[in-house]
C-alpha positions as CSV (number, residue, x, y, z in Angstrom):
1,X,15.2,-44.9,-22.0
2,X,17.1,-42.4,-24.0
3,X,14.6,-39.9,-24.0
4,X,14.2,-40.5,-20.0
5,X,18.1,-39.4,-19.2
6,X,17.8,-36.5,-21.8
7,X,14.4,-35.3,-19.3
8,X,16.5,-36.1,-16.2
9,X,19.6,-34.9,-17.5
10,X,17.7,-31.3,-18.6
11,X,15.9,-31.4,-15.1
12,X,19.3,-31.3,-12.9
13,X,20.8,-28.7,-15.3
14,X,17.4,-26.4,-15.0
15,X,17.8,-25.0,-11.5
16,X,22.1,-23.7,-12.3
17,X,20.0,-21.0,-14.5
18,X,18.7,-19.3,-11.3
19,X,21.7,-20.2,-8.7
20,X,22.9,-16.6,-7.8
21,X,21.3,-14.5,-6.4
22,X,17.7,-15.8,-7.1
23,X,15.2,-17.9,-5.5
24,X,17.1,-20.9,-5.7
25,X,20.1,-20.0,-3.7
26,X,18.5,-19.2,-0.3
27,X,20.4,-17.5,2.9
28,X,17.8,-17.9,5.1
29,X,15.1,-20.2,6.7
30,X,12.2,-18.7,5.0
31,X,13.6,-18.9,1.5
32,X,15.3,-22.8,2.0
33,X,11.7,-23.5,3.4
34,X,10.6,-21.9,-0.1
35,X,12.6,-23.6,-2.3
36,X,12.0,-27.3,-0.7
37,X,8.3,-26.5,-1.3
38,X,9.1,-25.4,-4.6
39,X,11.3,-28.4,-5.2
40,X,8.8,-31.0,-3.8
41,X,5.9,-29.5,-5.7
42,X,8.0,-29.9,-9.3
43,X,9.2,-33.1,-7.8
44,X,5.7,-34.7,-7.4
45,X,4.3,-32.7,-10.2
46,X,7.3,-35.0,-12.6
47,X,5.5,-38.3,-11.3
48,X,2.6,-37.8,-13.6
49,X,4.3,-35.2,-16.8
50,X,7.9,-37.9,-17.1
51,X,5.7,-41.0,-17.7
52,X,3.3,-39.0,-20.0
53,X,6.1,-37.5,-22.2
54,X,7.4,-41.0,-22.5
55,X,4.2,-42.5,-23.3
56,X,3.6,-40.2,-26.2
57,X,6.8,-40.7,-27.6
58,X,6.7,-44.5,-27.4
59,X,3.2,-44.8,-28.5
60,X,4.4,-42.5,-31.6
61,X,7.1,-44.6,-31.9
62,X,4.9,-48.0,-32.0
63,X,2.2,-46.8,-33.9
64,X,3.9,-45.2,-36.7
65,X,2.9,-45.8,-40.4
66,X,5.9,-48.2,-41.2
67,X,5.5,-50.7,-37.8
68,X,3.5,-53.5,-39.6
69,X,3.8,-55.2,-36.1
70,X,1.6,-53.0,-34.4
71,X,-2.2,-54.3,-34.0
72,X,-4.6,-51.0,-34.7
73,X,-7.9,-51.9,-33.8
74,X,-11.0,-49.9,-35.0
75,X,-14.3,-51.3,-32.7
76,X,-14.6,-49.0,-30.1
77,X,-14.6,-50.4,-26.3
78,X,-14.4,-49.0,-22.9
79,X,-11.6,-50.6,-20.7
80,X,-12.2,-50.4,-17.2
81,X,-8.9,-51.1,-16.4
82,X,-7.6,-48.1,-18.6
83,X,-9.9,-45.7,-17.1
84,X,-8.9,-46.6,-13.5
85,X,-4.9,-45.8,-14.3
86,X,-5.5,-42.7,-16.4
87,X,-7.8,-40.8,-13.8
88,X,-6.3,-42.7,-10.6
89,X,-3.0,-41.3,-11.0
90,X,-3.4,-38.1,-11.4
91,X,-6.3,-37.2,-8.9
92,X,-3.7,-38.8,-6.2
93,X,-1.0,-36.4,-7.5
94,X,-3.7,-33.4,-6.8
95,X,-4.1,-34.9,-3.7
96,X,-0.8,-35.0,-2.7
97,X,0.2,-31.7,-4.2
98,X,-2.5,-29.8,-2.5
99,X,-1.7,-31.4,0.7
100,X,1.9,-30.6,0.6
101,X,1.3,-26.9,-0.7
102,X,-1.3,-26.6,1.9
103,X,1.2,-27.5,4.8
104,X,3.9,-26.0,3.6
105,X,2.3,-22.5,2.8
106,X,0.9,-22.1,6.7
107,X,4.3,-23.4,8.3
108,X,5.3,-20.1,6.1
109,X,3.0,-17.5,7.4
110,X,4.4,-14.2,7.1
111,X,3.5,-13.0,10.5
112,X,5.1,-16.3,12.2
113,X,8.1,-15.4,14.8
114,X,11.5,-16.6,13.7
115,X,13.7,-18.0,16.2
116,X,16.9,-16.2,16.1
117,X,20.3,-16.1,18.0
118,X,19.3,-12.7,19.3
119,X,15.6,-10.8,20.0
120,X,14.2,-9.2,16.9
121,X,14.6,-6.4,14.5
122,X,12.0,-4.3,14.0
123,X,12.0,-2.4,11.0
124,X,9.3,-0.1,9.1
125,X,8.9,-0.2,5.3
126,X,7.3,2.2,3.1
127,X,7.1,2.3,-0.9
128,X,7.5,5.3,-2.1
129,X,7.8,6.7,-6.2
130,X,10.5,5.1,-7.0
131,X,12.4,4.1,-4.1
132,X,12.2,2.1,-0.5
133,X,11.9,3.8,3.1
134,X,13.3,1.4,6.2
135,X,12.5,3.1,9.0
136,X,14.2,1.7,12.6
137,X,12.2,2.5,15.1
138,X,13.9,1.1,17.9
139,X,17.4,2.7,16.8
140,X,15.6,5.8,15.7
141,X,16.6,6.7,12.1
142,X,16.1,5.8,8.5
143,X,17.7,4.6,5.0
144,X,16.5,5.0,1.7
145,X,16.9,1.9,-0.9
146,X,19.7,0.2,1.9
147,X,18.5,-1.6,4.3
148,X,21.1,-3.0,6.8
149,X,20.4,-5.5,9.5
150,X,22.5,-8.3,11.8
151,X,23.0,-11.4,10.2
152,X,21.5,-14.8,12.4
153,X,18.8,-12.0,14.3
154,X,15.1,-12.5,13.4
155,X,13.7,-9.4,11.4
156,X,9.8,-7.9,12.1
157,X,8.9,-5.9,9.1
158,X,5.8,-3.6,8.9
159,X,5.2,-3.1,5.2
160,X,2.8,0.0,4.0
161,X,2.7,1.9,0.5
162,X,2.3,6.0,0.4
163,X,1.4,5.8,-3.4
164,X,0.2,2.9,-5.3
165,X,0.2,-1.0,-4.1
166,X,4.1,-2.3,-4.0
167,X,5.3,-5.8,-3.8
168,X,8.6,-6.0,-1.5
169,X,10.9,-9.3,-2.8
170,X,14.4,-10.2,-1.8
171,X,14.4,-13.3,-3.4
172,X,17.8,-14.8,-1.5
173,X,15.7,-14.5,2.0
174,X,12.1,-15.2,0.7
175,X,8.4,-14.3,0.8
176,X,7.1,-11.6,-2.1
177,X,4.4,-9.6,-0.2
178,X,2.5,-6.9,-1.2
179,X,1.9,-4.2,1.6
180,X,-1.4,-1.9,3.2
181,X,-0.5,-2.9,5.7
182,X,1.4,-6.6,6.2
183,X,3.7,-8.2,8.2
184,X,6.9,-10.2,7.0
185,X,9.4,-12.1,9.3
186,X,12.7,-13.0,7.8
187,X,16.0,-13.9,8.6
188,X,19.3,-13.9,7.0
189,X,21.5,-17.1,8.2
190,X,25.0,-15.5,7.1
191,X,26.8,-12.0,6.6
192,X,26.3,-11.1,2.6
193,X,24.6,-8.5,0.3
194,X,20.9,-9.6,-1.4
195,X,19.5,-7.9,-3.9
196,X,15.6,-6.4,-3.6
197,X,12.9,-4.8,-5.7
198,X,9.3,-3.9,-5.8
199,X,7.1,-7.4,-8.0
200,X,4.7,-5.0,-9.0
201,X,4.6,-2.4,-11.7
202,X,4.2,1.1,-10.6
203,X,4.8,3.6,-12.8
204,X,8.0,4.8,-14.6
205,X,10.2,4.4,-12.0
206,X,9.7,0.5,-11.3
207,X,12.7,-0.9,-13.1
208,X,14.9,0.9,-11.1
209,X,12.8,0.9,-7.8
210,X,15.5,-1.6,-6.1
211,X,17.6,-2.1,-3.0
212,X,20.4,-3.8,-1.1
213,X,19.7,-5.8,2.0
214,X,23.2,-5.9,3.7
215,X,23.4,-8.8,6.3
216,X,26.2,-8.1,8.7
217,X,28.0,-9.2,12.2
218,X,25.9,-7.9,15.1
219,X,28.9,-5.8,15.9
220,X,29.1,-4.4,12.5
221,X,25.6,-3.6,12.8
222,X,26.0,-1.8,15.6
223,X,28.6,0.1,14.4
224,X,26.3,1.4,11.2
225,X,24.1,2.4,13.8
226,X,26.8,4.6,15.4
227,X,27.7,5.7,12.0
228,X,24.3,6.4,10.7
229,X,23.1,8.4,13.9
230,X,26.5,11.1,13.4
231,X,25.7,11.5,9.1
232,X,23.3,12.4,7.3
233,X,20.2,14.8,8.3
234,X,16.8,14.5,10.3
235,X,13.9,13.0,8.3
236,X,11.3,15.5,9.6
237,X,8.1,16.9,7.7
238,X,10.0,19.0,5.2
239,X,12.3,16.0,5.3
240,X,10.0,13.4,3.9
241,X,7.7,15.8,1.7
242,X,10.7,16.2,-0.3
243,X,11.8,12.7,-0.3
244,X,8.4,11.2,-1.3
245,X,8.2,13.2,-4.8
246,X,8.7,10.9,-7.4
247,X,12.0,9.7,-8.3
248,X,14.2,7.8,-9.7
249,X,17.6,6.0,-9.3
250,X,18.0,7.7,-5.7
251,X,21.3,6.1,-4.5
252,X,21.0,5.3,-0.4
253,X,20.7,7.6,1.9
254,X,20.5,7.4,5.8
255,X,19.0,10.3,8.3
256,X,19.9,10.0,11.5
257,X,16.9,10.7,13.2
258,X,13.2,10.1,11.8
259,X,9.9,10.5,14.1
260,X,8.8,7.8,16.1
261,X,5.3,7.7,15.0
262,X,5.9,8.4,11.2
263,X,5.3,5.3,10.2
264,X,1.6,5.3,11.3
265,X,1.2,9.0,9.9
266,X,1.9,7.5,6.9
267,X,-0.9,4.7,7.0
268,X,-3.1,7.4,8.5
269,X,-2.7,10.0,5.3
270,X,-3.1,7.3,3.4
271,X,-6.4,5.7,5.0
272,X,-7.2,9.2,5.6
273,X,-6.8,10.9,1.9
274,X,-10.2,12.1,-0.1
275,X,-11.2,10.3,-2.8
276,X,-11.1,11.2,-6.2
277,X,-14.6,11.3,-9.0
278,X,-13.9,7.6,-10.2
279,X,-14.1,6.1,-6.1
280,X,-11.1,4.4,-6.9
281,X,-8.3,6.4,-4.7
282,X,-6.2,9.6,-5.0
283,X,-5.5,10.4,-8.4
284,X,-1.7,10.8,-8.4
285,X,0.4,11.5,-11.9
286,X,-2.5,9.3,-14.0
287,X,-2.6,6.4,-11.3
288,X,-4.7,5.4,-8.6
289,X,-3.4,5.5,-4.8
290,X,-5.2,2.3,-2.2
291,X,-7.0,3.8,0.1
292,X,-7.3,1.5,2.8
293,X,-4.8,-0.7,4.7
294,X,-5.7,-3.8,4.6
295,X,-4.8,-6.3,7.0
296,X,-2.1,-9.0,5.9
Protein backbone atom coordinates (compact mmCIF):
# COMPACT_ATOMS: atom_id res chain seq x y z
CA UNK A 1 0.00 0.00 0.00
CA UNK A 2 2.87 2.31 0.72
CA UNK A 3 4.46 1.84 -2.42
CA UNK A 4 0.81 2.47 -4.22
CA UNK A 5 0.43 6.23 -2.64
CA UNK A 6 4.20 6.99 -3.37
CA UNK A 7 3.08 5.91 -7.45
CA UNK A 8 -0.14 7.92 -7.03
CA UNK A 9 1.33 10.58 -5.16
CA UNK A 10 4.40 10.93 -8.02
CA UNK A 11 1.61 10.57 -10.79
CA UNK A 12 -0.57 13.88 -9.59
CA UNK A 13 2.73 15.73 -9.05
CA UNK A 14 4.00 14.66 -12.81
CA UNK A 15 1.88 16.87 -14.91
CA UNK A 16 2.81 20.59 -12.55
CA UNK A 17 6.37 19.96 -14.53
CA UNK A 18 4.70 20.96 -17.85
CA UNK A 19 1.82 23.48 -16.60
CA UNK A 20 2.91 26.80 -18.35
CA UNK A 21 3.06 27.21 -21.30
CA UNK A 22 3.16 23.56 -22.56
CA UNK A 23 0.95 20.91 -23.67
CA UNK A 24 -0.66 20.53 -20.52
CA UNK A 25 -2.06 23.97 -20.03
CA UNK A 26 -4.37 24.24 -23.16
CA UNK A 27 -6.27 27.60 -24.38
CA UNK A 28 -8.12 26.16 -26.89
CA UNK A 29 -10.49 23.20 -28.01
CA UNK A 30 -7.94 21.41 -30.00
CA UNK A 31 -5.31 21.27 -27.40
CA UNK A 32 -7.99 20.45 -24.18
CA UNK A 33 -9.18 17.74 -26.81
CA UNK A 34 -5.30 16.75 -26.79
CA UNK A 35 -4.62 16.63 -23.47
CA UNK A 36 -7.82 14.45 -22.42
CA UNK A 37 -6.63 12.03 -25.01
CA UNK A 38 -3.32 12.21 -23.59
CA UNK A 39 -4.66 11.93 -20.13
CA UNK A 40 -6.96 9.00 -20.85
CA UNK A 41 -4.36 7.12 -22.79
CA UNK A 42 -1.76 7.30 -19.55
CA UNK A 43 -4.85 6.77 -17.47
CA UNK A 44 -5.78 3.36 -19.06
CA UNK A 45 -2.14 2.62 -19.88
CA UNK A 46 -1.77 2.77 -15.43
CA UNK A 47 -4.40 -0.07 -15.20
CA UNK A 48 -2.01 -2.68 -16.34
CA UNK A 49 1.96 -0.81 -15.33
CA UNK A 50 0.38 0.13 -11.20
CA UNK A 51 -0.57 -3.49 -10.54
CA UNK A 52 2.62 -4.78 -12.31
CA UNK A 53 5.04 -2.49 -10.35
CA UNK A 54 3.26 -3.66 -7.18
CA UNK A 55 3.43 -7.22 -8.07
CA UNK A 56 7.13 -7.23 -8.44
CA UNK A 57 7.70 -5.47 -5.44
CA UNK A 58 5.48 -7.73 -3.31
CA UNK A 59 6.57 -10.86 -4.96
CA UNK A 60 10.33 -9.55 -4.12
CA UNK A 61 9.16 -8.90 -0.93
CA UNK A 62 7.59 -12.58 -0.36
CA UNK A 63 10.08 -14.50 -1.90
CA UNK A 64 13.15 -13.11 -0.43
CA UNK A 65 15.92 -15.36 0.89
CA UNK A 66 15.09 -14.79 4.72
CA UNK A 67 10.90 -15.50 4.37
CA UNK A 68 11.06 -19.20 5.59
CA UNK A 69 7.18 -18.84 5.17
CA UNK A 70 7.17 -18.70 1.63
CA UNK A 71 6.49 -22.18 -0.31
CA UNK A 72 9.01 -22.26 -3.52
CA UNK A 73 8.11 -25.02 -5.54
CA UNK A 74 10.49 -26.49 -8.23
CA UNK A 75 8.08 -29.03 -10.66
CA UNK A 76 7.15 -27.16 -13.39
CA UNK A 77 3.29 -26.87 -14.29
CA UNK A 78 1.21 -24.81 -16.57
CA UNK A 79 -1.70 -23.00 -14.83
CA UNK A 80 -4.54 -22.31 -16.92
CA UNK A 81 -5.87 -20.03 -14.71
CA UNK A 82 -2.52 -17.88 -14.63
CA UNK A 83 -2.27 -17.73 -18.26
CA UNK A 84 -5.82 -16.39 -18.72
CA UNK A 85 -5.11 -13.21 -16.21
CA UNK A 86 -1.61 -12.49 -17.54
CA UNK A 87 -2.50 -12.28 -21.31
CA UNK A 88 -6.34 -11.31 -20.71
CA UNK A 89 -5.58 -8.12 -19.14
CA UNK A 90 -3.43 -6.63 -21.12
CA UNK A 91 -4.80 -7.58 -24.76
CA UNK A 92 -8.12 -5.70 -23.35
CA UNK A 93 -6.02 -2.66 -22.36
CA UNK A 94 -4.76 -2.74 -26.27
CA UNK A 95 -8.04 -2.99 -27.07
CA UNK A 96 -9.30 -0.27 -25.32
CA UNK A 97 -6.26 1.99 -25.96
CA UNK A 98 -6.41 1.61 -29.59
CA UNK A 99 -10.09 2.26 -29.59
CA UNK A 100 -9.81 5.37 -27.66
CA UNK A 101 -6.70 6.71 -29.67
CA UNK A 102 -8.50 5.76 -32.72
CA UNK A 103 -11.59 7.97 -31.87
CA UNK A 104 -10.04 10.52 -30.45
CA UNK A 105 -7.27 11.14 -33.26
CA UNK A 106 -10.25 11.44 -36.22
CA UNK A 107 -12.53 13.71 -33.93
CA UNK A 108 -9.04 15.80 -34.25
CA UNK A 109 -8.49 15.93 -37.90
CA UNK A 110 -6.54 18.91 -38.81
CA UNK A 111 -8.65 19.92 -41.62
CA UNK A 112 -12.02 19.74 -39.50
CA UNK A 113 -13.93 23.30 -39.18
CA UNK A 114 -14.00 24.79 -35.69
CA UNK A 115 -17.02 26.41 -34.60
CA UNK A 116 -16.26 29.77 -33.54
CA UNK A 117 -18.11 33.06 -32.24
CA UNK A 118 -17.22 34.66 -35.51
CA UNK A 119 -16.49 33.20 -39.44
CA UNK A 120 -12.86 32.14 -39.83
CA UNK A 121 -9.41 33.44 -40.16
CA UNK A 122 -7.60 32.51 -42.92
CA UNK A 123 -4.02 32.76 -42.63
CA UNK A 124 -1.00 31.48 -44.91
CA UNK A 125 2.18 29.94 -43.34
CA UNK A 126 5.40 29.53 -44.83
CA UNK A 127 8.87 28.24 -43.15
CA UNK A 128 11.47 29.93 -44.12
CA UNK A 129 15.64 29.73 -42.91
CA UNK A 130 15.18 30.52 -39.82
CA UNK A 131 12.02 32.24 -39.27
CA UNK A 132 7.99 32.05 -39.86
CA UNK A 133 5.95 33.88 -42.76
CA UNK A 134 1.90 34.48 -41.76
CA UNK A 135 0.51 35.73 -44.64
CA UNK A 136 -3.40 37.29 -44.38
CA UNK A 137 -4.79 36.99 -47.36
CA UNK A 138 -8.07 38.31 -46.62
CA UNK A 139 -6.59 41.57 -44.79
CA UNK A 140 -3.78 41.68 -47.34
CA UNK A 141 -0.41 41.89 -45.55
CA UNK A 142 2.18 39.88 -43.67
CA UNK A 143 4.28 39.33 -40.29
CA UNK A 144 7.31 37.62 -39.81
CA UNK A 145 7.72 35.32 -36.49
CA UNK A 146 4.28 37.24 -34.94
CA UNK A 147 1.34 36.00 -35.79
CA UNK A 148 -1.69 37.94 -34.35
CA UNK A 149 -5.31 36.70 -34.56
CA UNK A 150 -8.86 37.34 -32.60
CA UNK A 151 -9.29 35.36 -29.65
CA UNK A 152 -12.89 32.95 -29.63
CA UNK A 153 -12.66 33.17 -33.94
CA UNK A 154 -11.80 29.84 -35.67
CA UNK A 155 -8.30 30.03 -37.50
CA UNK A 156 -7.83 28.19 -41.28
CA UNK A 157 -4.15 27.77 -41.70
CA UNK A 158 -2.43 26.74 -44.96
CA UNK A 159 0.99 25.47 -44.06
CA UNK A 160 3.90 25.15 -46.93
CA UNK A 161 7.89 25.12 -46.52
CA UNK A 162 10.24 27.21 -49.14
CA UNK A 163 13.32 25.23 -47.83
CA UNK A 164 13.53 22.05 -46.07
CA UNK A 165 10.36 20.12 -44.34
CA UNK A 166 9.23 22.27 -40.93
CA UNK A 167 7.01 21.21 -38.16
CA UNK A 168 4.75 24.25 -36.94
CA UNK A 169 3.77 23.67 -32.93
CA UNK A 170 2.15 26.01 -30.48
CA UNK A 171 1.80 23.77 -27.93
CA UNK A 172 -0.97 25.91 -25.67
CA UNK A 173 -3.46 25.63 -28.78
CA UNK A 174 -2.46 22.09 -30.19
CA UNK A 175 -1.73 19.93 -33.26
CA UNK A 176 2.26 19.65 -34.37
CA UNK A 177 2.06 19.45 -38.17
CA UNK A 178 4.51 19.27 -40.56
CA UNK A 179 3.69 21.25 -43.83
CA UNK A 180 3.94 20.64 -48.17
CA UNK A 181 1.17 21.49 -48.10
CA UNK A 182 -1.41 20.91 -44.87
CA UNK A 183 -4.15 22.23 -43.40
CA UNK A 184 -4.47 23.09 -39.53
CA UNK A 185 -7.68 24.49 -37.74
CA UNK A 186 -7.25 26.05 -34.39
CA UNK A 187 -8.66 28.22 -31.99
CA UNK A 188 -7.63 30.20 -29.15
CA UNK A 189 -10.58 30.33 -26.31
CA UNK A 190 -9.14 33.58 -24.45
CA UNK A 191 -6.96 36.76 -25.15
CA UNK A 192 -3.11 35.78 -24.16
CA UNK A 193 0.40 35.25 -25.75
CA UNK A 194 1.57 31.37 -26.78
CA UNK A 195 4.73 30.57 -27.57
CA UNK A 196 5.57 28.66 -31.14
CA UNK A 197 8.45 26.91 -32.92
CA UNK A 198 9.36 24.66 -35.78
CA UNK A 199 9.46 20.35 -34.12
CA UNK A 200 11.82 19.60 -36.67
CA UNK A 201 15.55 20.23 -37.01
CA UNK A 202 16.56 22.35 -39.91
CA UNK A 203 19.72 23.63 -40.03
CA UNK A 204 21.62 26.21 -37.73
CA UNK A 205 19.03 28.36 -37.31
CA UNK A 206 16.31 25.87 -35.58
CA UNK A 207 16.81 26.78 -31.99
CA UNK A 208 15.94 30.11 -32.51
CA UNK A 209 13.33 29.57 -35.46
CA UNK A 210 10.32 30.67 -32.93
CA UNK A 211 7.29 32.78 -32.68
CA UNK A 212 4.50 34.51 -30.70
CA UNK A 213 0.93 33.76 -31.38
CA UNK A 214 -0.86 36.86 -29.80
CA UNK A 215 -4.70 36.09 -29.14
CA UNK A 216 -6.47 39.33 -28.82
CA UNK A 217 -10.18 41.06 -28.58
CA UNK A 218 -11.69 41.11 -32.09
CA UNK A 219 -11.54 44.89 -31.78
CA UNK A 220 -7.94 44.75 -30.90
CA UNK A 221 -7.43 42.76 -33.84
CA UNK A 222 -8.84 44.97 -35.97
CA UNK A 223 -7.04 47.64 -34.80
CA UNK A 224 -3.45 45.75 -35.61
CA UNK A 225 -4.85 45.45 -38.87
CA UNK A 226 -5.28 49.27 -39.12
CA UNK A 227 -1.89 49.60 -37.61
CA UNK A 228 -0.14 47.02 -39.65
CA UNK A 229 -1.58 48.29 -43.14
CA UNK A 230 -0.03 52.27 -42.29
CA UNK A 231 3.86 50.62 -41.05
CA UNK A 232 6.06 48.79 -42.38
CA UNK A 233 6.82 48.16 -46.27
CA UNK A 234 5.26 46.04 -49.23
CA UNK A 235 6.36 42.38 -49.35
CA UNK A 236 6.95 42.33 -53.12
CA UNK A 237 9.51 40.18 -55.18
CA UNK A 238 12.64 42.09 -54.02
CA UNK A 239 10.71 42.10 -50.78
CA UNK A 240 10.64 38.36 -50.05
CA UNK A 241 14.03 37.36 -52.03
CA UNK A 242 15.64 39.30 -49.37
CA UNK A 243 13.62 38.00 -46.51
CA UNK A 244 13.92 34.27 -47.47
CA UNK A 245 17.97 34.25 -47.20
CA UNK A 246 18.88 32.49 -44.28
CA UNK A 247 18.63 33.96 -40.99
CA UNK A 248 18.56 34.10 -37.70
CA UNK A 249 16.92 35.69 -34.66
CA UNK A 250 14.84 38.10 -36.97
CA UNK A 251 12.71 40.00 -34.43
CA UNK A 252 8.80 40.58 -36.06
CA UNK A 253 8.17 42.35 -38.64
CA UNK A 254 4.83 43.28 -40.55
CA UNK A 255 4.45 44.65 -44.38
CA UNK A 256 1.57 46.07 -45.08
CA UNK A 257 0.81 44.81 -48.25
CA UNK A 258 1.95 41.21 -49.68
CA UNK A 259 0.59 39.71 -53.11
CA UNK A 260 -2.43 37.92 -53.13
CA UNK A 261 -1.25 34.85 -54.91
CA UNK A 262 2.24 34.59 -53.16
CA UNK A 263 1.43 32.02 -51.21
CA UNK A 264 0.80 29.60 -54.25
CA UNK A 265 4.00 31.00 -56.01
CA UNK A 266 5.66 29.75 -53.32
CA UNK A 267 4.29 26.09 -53.51
CA UNK A 268 4.70 26.49 -57.28
CA UNK A 269 8.80 27.26 -57.05
CA UNK A 270 8.92 24.77 -54.83
CA UNK A 271 7.00 21.94 -56.78
CA UNK A 272 8.50 23.52 -59.68
CA UNK A 273 12.51 23.71 -58.76
CA UNK A 274 15.05 21.33 -60.74
CA UNK A 275 16.45 18.62 -59.07
CA UNK A 276 19.81 18.20 -58.02
CA UNK A 277 22.46 14.77 -59.05
CA UNK A 278 21.44 12.84 -55.85
CA UNK A 279 17.17 12.96 -56.95
CA UNK A 280 16.68 14.02 -53.62
CA UNK A 281 15.60 17.91 -54.01
CA UNK A 282 17.38 21.31 -54.37
CA UNK A 283 20.70 21.32 -52.82
CA UNK A 284 20.55 24.40 -50.56
CA UNK A 285 23.65 25.23 -48.02
CA UNK A 286 24.41 21.15 -47.64
CA UNK A 287 20.64 20.22 -47.19
CA UNK A 288 18.06 18.89 -49.21
CA UNK A 289 14.76 21.08 -50.16
CA UNK A 290 11.06 18.68 -50.67
CA UNK A 291 10.07 18.88 -53.79
CA UNK A 292 6.66 18.10 -53.84
CA UNK A 293 3.58 19.24 -51.80
CA UNK A 294 2.12 16.68 -50.46
CA UNK A 295 -1.38 16.66 -49.49
CA UNK A 296 -2.11 16.72 -45.63
Amino acid sequence: MRYLLLALGLLGVAPLGGCSQGILDPQGPIASAERLLLINSTAIMLVVVIPVIVATLAFAWWYRTSNDRASRGTDESYEERIEFVVWSIPALTVILLGGVIWLGSHQLDPRMRIPGKSDPLRVDVVSLDWKWLFIYPDQGLAAVNQLVIPAGAPVEFRLTSATVMNSFFVPQLGSQIYGMTTHLNLLADKPGEYPGFSANFSGDGFSEMRFVVKSVSPDNFNAWIDQARGSGSALDDAGYTELAKPSKAVPPTTYHSVDPKLFERIIEKTVTAPSSASGGGIERGGRHAPLRAAGG
